[in-house]
DRENKOLGU-852995 format. One line per field, with one value per residue (C-alpha): residue in one letter; z, y, x. Coordinates in steps of 0.05 Angstrom, whole numbers, plus 5000, padded with zeros to 4 digits. Example, Ala and Ser with C-alpha at 12.3 -4.5 7.8 and 13.67 -1.06 7.14 Angstrom:
<pts>
res: A,S
zz: 5156,5143
yy: 4910,4979
xx: 5246,5273
</pts>
This chain:
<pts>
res: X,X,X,X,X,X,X,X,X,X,X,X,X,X,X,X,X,X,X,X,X,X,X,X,X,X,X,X,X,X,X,X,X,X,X,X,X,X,X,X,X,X,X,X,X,X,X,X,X,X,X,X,X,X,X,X,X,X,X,X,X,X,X,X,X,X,X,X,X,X,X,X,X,X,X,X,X,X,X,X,X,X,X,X,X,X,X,X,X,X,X,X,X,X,X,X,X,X,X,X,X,X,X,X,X,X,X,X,X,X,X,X,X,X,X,X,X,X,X,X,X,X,X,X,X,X,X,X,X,X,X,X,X,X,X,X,X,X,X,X,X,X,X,X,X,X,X,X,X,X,X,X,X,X,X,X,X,X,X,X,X,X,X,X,X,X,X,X,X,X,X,X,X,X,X,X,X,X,X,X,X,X,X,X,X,X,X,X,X,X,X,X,X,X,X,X,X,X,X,X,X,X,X,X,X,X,X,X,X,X,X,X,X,X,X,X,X,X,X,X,X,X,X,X,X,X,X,X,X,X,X,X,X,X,X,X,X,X,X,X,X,X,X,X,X,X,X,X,X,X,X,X,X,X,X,X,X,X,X,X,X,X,X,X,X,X,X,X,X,X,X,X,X,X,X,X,X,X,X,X,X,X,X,X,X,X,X,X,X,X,X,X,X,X,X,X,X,X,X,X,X,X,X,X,X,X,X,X,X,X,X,X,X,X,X,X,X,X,X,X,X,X,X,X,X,X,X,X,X,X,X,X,X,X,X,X,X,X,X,X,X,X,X,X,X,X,X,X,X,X,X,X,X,X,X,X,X,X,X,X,X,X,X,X,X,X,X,X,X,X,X,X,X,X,X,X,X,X,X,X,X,X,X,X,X,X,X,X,X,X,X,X,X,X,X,X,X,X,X,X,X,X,X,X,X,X,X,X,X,X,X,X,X,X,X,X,X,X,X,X,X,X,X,X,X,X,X,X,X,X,X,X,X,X,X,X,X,X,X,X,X,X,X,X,X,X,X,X,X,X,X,X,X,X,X,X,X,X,X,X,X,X,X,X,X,X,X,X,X,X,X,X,X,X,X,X,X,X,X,X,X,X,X,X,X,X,X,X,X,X,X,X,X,X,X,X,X,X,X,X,X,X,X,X,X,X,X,X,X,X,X,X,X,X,X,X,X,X,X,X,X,X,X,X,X,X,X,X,X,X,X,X,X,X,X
zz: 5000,5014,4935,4917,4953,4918,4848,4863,4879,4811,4775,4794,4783,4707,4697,4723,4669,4611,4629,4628,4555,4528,4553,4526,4462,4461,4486,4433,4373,4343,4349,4282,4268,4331,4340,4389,4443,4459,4538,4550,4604,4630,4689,4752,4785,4787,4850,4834,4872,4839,4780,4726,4733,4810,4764,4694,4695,4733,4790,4790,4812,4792,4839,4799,4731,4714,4659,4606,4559,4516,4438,4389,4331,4276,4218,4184,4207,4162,4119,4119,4058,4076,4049,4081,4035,4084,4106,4078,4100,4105,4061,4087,4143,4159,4196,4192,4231,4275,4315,4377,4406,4441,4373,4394,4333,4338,4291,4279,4239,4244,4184,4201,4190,4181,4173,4227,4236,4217,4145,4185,4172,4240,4266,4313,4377,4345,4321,4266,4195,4175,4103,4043,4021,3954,3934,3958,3929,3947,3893,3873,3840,3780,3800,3772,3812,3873,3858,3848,3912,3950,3951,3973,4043,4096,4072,3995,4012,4029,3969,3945,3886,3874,3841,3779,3782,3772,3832,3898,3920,3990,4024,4081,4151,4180,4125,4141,4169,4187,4130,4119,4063,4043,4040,3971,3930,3854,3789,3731,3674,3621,3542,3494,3455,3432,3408,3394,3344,3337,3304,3241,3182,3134,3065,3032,2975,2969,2896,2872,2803,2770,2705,2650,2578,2518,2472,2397,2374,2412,2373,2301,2290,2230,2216,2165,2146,2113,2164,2225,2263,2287,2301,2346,2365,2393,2437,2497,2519,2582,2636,2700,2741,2797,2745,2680,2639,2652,2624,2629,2649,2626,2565,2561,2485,2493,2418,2434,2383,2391,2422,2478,2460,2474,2470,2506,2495,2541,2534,2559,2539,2517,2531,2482,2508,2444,2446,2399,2386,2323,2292,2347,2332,2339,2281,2343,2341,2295,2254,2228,2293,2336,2379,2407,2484,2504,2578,2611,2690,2715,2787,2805,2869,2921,2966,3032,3090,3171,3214,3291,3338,3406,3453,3464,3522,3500,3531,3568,3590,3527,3513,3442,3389,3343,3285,3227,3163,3123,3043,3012,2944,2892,2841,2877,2831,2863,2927,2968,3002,2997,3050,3040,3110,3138,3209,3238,3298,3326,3390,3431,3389,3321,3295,3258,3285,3244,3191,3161,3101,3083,3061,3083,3063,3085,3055,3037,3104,3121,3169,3159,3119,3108,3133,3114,3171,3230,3266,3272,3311,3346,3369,3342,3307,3315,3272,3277,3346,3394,3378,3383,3324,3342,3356,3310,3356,3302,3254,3203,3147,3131,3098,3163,3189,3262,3256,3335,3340,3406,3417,3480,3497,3539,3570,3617,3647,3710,3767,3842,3887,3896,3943,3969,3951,3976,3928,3924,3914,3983,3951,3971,3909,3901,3851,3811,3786,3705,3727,3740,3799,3830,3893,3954,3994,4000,4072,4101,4115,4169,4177,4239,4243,4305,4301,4366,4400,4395,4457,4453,4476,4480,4427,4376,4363,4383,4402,4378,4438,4437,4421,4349,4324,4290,4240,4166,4094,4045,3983,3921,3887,3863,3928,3908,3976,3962,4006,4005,4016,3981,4015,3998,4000,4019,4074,4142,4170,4220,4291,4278,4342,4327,4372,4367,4385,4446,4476,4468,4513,4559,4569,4576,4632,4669,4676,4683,4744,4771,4771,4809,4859,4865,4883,4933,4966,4962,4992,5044,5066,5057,5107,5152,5155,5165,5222,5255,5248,5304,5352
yy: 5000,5047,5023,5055,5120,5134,5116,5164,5219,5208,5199,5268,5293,5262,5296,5359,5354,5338,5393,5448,5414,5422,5493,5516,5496,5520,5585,5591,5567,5636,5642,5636,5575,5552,5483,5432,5381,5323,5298,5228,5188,5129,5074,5083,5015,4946,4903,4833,4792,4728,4717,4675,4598,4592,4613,4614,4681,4732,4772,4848,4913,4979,5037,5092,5138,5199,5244,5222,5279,5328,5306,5367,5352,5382,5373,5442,5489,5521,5573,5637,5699,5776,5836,5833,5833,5798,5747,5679,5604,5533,5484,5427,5417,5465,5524,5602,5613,5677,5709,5751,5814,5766,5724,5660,5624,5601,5571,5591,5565,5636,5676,5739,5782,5862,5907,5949,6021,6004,5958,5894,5834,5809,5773,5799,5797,5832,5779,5779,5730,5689,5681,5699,5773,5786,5833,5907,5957,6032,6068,6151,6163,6206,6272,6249,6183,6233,6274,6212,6191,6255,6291,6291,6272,6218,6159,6181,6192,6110,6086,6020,5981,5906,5844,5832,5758,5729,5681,5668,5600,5598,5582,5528,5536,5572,5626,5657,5727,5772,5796,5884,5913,5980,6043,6064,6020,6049,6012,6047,6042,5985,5997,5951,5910,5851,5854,5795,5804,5741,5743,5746,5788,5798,5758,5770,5785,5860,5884,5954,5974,6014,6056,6040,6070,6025,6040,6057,5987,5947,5982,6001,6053,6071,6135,6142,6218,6210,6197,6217,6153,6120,6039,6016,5954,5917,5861,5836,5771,5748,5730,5679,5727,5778,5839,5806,5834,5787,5772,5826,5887,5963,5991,6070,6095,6177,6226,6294,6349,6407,6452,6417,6377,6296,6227,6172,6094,6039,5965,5899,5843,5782,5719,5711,5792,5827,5884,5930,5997,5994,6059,6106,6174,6227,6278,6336,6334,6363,6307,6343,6346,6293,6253,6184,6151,6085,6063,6000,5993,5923,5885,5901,5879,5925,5915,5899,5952,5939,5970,5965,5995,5993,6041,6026,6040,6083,6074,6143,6124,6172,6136,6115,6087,6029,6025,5966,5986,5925,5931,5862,5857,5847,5816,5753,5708,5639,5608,5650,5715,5773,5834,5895,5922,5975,5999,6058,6088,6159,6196,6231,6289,6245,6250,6205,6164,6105,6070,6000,5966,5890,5837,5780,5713,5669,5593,5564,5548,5619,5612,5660,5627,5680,5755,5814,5874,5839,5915,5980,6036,5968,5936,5867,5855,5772,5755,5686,5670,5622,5578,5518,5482,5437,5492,5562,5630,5681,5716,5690,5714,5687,5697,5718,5778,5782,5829,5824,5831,5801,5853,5826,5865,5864,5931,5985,6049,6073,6053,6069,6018,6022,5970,5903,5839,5768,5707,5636,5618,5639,5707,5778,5822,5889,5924,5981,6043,6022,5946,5905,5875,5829,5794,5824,5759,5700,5667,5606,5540,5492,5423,5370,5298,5295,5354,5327,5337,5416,5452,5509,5578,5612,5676,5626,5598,5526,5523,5459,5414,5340,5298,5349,5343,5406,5440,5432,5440,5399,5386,5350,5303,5363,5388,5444,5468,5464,5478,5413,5451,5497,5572,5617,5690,5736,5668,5654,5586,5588,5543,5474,5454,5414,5455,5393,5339,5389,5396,5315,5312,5362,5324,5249,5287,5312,5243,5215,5267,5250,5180,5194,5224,5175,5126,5171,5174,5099,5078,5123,5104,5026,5041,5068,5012,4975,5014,5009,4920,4925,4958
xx: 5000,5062,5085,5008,5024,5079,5066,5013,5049,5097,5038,5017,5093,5097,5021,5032,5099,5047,4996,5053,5081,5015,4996,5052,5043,4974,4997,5055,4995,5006,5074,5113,5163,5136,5150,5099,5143,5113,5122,5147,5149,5180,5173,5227,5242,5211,5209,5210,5178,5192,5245,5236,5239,5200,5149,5132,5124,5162,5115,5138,5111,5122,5153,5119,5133,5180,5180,5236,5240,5202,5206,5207,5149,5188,5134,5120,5064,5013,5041,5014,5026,5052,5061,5132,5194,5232,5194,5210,5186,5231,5186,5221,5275,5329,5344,5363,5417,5420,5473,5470,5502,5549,5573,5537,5506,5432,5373,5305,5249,5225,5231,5198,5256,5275,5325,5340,5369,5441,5420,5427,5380,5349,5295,5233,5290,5352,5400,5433,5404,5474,5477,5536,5547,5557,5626,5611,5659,5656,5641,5633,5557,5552,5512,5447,5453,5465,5403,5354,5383,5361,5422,5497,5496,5534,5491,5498,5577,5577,5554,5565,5566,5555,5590,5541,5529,5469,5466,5510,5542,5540,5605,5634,5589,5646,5643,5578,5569,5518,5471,5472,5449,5479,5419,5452,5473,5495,5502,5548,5520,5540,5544,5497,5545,5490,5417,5374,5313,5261,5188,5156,5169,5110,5126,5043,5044,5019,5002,4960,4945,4993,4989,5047,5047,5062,5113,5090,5120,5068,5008,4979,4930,4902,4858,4801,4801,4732,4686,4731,4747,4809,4825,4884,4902,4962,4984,5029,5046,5017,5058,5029,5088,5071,5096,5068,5009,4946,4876,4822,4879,4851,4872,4864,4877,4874,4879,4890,4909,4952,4884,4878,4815,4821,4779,4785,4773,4787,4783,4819,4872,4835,4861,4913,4933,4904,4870,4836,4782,4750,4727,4726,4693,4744,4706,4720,4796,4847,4865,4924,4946,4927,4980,4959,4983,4965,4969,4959,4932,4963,4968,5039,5076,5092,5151,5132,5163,5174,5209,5228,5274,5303,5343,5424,5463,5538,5603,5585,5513,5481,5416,5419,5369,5381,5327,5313,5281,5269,5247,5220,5258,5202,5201,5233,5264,5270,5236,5272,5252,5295,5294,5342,5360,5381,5400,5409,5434,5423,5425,5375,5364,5359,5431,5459,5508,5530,5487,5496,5466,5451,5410,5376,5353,5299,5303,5232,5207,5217,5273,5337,5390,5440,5445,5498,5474,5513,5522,5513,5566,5595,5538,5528,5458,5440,5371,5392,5379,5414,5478,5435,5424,5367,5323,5316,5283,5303,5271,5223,5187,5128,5050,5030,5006,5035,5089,5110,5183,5216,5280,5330,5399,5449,5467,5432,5428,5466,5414,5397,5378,5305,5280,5311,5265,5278,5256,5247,5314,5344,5366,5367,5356,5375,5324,5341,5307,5334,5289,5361,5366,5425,5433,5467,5464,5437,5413,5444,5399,5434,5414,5430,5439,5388,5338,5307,5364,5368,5351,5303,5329,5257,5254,5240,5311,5346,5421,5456,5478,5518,5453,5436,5511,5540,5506,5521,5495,5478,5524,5503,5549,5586,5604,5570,5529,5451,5388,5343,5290,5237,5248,5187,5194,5132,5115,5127,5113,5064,5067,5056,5008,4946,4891,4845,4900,4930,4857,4854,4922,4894,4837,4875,4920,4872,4848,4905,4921,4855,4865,4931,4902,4858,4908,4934,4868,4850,4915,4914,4845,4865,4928,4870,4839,4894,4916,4845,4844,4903,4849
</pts>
């Protein structure tokens, strides 16, 4: 009975451990990154009474429970979307690392971060986001950059320029330091030396009716004095080409005389191209002095025109303007498609600056076979599109109306930092005013061999201890470090605690305690009565 009062009393101990696990991870259920423990328990000491082989079974009893530890549930919360540049979210396992005032590394699932008065990165509590910087170079604005900055003062006098890569590599563990971002940060401006054109030039065939007089060696006309009339006829040959006389085209015959006066007569090539006026009445005109011009109106193709253009950066950040004219050679004389081009390149006020002429030559399937304008004032000109063979994105010239032109180039204007932006990729971007943007750093994600043997610091971060190992990245086969996990910017991972499952646990203690009371009270009562027999 003594046995029953004092597995009582740990049963109470080990509950009263449970209820305080699970308030407190109902009262952190807001708390972002939070992560739920889990209490677990574990018997003391047996007492045998009998060992095995007096019996077939052993006869033991129990000397009561003790809590054993608190396991960290390390499943991801709900995830929750801000209007916070800074905030980002661990899709997966891993941890930010932190560091406080006193240089002692931590890791948080937290990633509700800021910068604070001084450009640092830190989290809600003040320490310091680990991650890889980018090259910073101090660097002398030009005096526009200084007046879209605001001026000439102490933070436009540390201005800073960045290494222009397109991504970071993050470094060894070791190599990690805390994240600041510069409040002006200046990029120079960088000359065009390569555009790319792609899309469709316009091959239909375009024709209008144009007026052509015939010489007098394609006609006869004959006059009869008598009664005042004139007949003229003549012929062509027919040609089935774009620019040859056809079936059905207008003949205009017109006999003036030296007054002034005229008649006109029209008709049309017949099928075999002949055409005639028989005994036209003319008995108005001078016949001494009448002069006769015949004209033709035929379909005729027109050269097709296009034209596009796009700006280009100088060597001394002048704002420049590269511009195609393109002129469809007509009449084309094989399968082929012909365009004369022409670029041309002039500066802000319309000057000329250099001008280049050439030709190009789309095969059958309308892809570019051969081109002669490869630049203009140095900058390279590629129609062609990308080295790879297997796939063409150049131009084209087709029977198609879409005349979209696709124009890419390398090269910009100078730029001001205009707001930092983190994305998906683990990367802090610095945006610029002239839409570049590069990354200033890029945050660290730590993993451990045992994540249930980190000990929780409170403020939302873990310190590593002997049972989580050190922390390290992941590598790839490479050796190249990578993250493992999906990092989502604009996020933040909310706490993980199952309301509905904690109130369950609540409940099951409180029984639990009850119970254990219980046994205190039963005992105690029993050891009464015990107590009472001797009287």
């Amino acid at each position: 009975m003594m046995r029953g009062l004092y597995n009582g009393v740990s049963g109470i101990k080990t509950q009263s451990f449970g209820m305080d696990v699970w308030a407190n991870n109902i009262s952190n259920i807001n708390n972002v990154g939070f992560k739920a423990s889990t209490p677990e328990y574990k018997s003391i000491l047996y007492q045998t009474m009998y060992s095995a082989g007096n019996k077939p079974t052993t006869d033991q009893v129990g000397l009561g429970a003790v809590k054993q530890a608190t396991a960290l549930d390390m499943s991801n919360g709900s995830y929750q979307n801000t209007d916070n540049n800074f905030d980002v979210a661990i899709q997966g396992d891993g941890f930010f690392g932190v560091l406080d005032r006193y240089g002692k590394t931590y890791y948080t699932r937290a990633g509700n971060f800021d910068i604070d008065a001084a450009g640092n990165l830190v989290d809600t509590f003040g320490n310091f986001v680990l991650g890889t910087i980018n090259e910073l170079s101090a660097v002398t604005p030009s005096q526009s950059a200084l007046n879209t900055f605001g001026g000439s003062g102490q933070s436009a006098q540390n201005a800073y320029t960045i290494s222009k890569v397109d991504s970071l590599n993050l470094g060894s563990e070791s190599a990690q330091s805390a994240i600041k971002l510069p409040s002006f940060l200046y990029l120079a401006s960088e000359p065009t030396t390569l555009v790319n054109f792609r899309g469709n030039l316009d091959s239909t065939v375009k024709t209008q009716i144009e007026k052509s007089e015939l010489s007098k060696d394609t006609y006869t006309q004959s006059v009869d004095e008598d009664v005042k009339t004139i007949s003229i006829s003549g012929a062509l040959e027919l040609s089935n080409s774009r620019t040859g006389y056809k079936k059905n085209d207008s003949v205009t015959v017109k006999i003036a005389d030296a007054s002034g006066k005229f008649s006109e007569f029209t008709t049309q090539l017949d099928k075999n191209g002949k055409w005639s006026l028989e005994n036209q009445d003319i008995k108005y005109l001078d016949l001494d002095t009448i002069s006769t011009e015949v004209s033709i109106f035929s379909s005729k193709e027109v050269a097709n025109t296009q034209q596009f253009s796009t700006q280009a950066y100088g060597e001394n950040g002048a704002i420049n303007l590269i511009t195609i004219n393109l002129e469809k050679q007509v009449p084309q004389t094989s399968n082929q498609t012909l365009w004369n081009a022409t670029a041309t390149m002039t500066d802000k006020n319309g000057n000329v600056l250099n001008s280049s002429q050439g030709i190009m030559t789309f095969g059958p399937q309308g892809t570019l076979v051969s081109n002669t304008l490869t630049s203009v004032g140095g900058v390279k000109l590629n129609f062609l599109g990308s080295s790879d063979s297997s796939v063409y994105d150049g131009l084209i010239s087709t029977a198609n109306s879409d005349k979209n032109i696709s124009i890419t180039k390398n090269g910009y204007e100078e730029g001001v930092l205009k707001r930092y932006q983190m994305n998906d990729n683990g990367d802090i971007l610095a945006i610029f005013d002239n839409t570049r943007m590069f990354p200033v750093a890029k945050l660290a994600l730590y993993h451990f061999q045992n994540d249930q043997g980190l000990a929780k610091m409170g403020d939302n971060i873990y310190s590593a201890t002997a049972n989580s190992g050190e922390a390290f990245f992941y590598k790839d086969k490479a050796g190249d470090v990578i993250y493992g996990s999906r990092i989502s910017s604009n996020m933040l991972e909310m706490s993980n605690v199952d309301l509905g499952s904690a109130l369950t646990e609540i409940i099951v203690t409180q029984k639990a305690y009850d119970a254990s009371s219980k046994s205190i009270t039963t005992s105690d009562e029993m050891l009464q009565t015990a107590i009472q027999m001797k009287s």
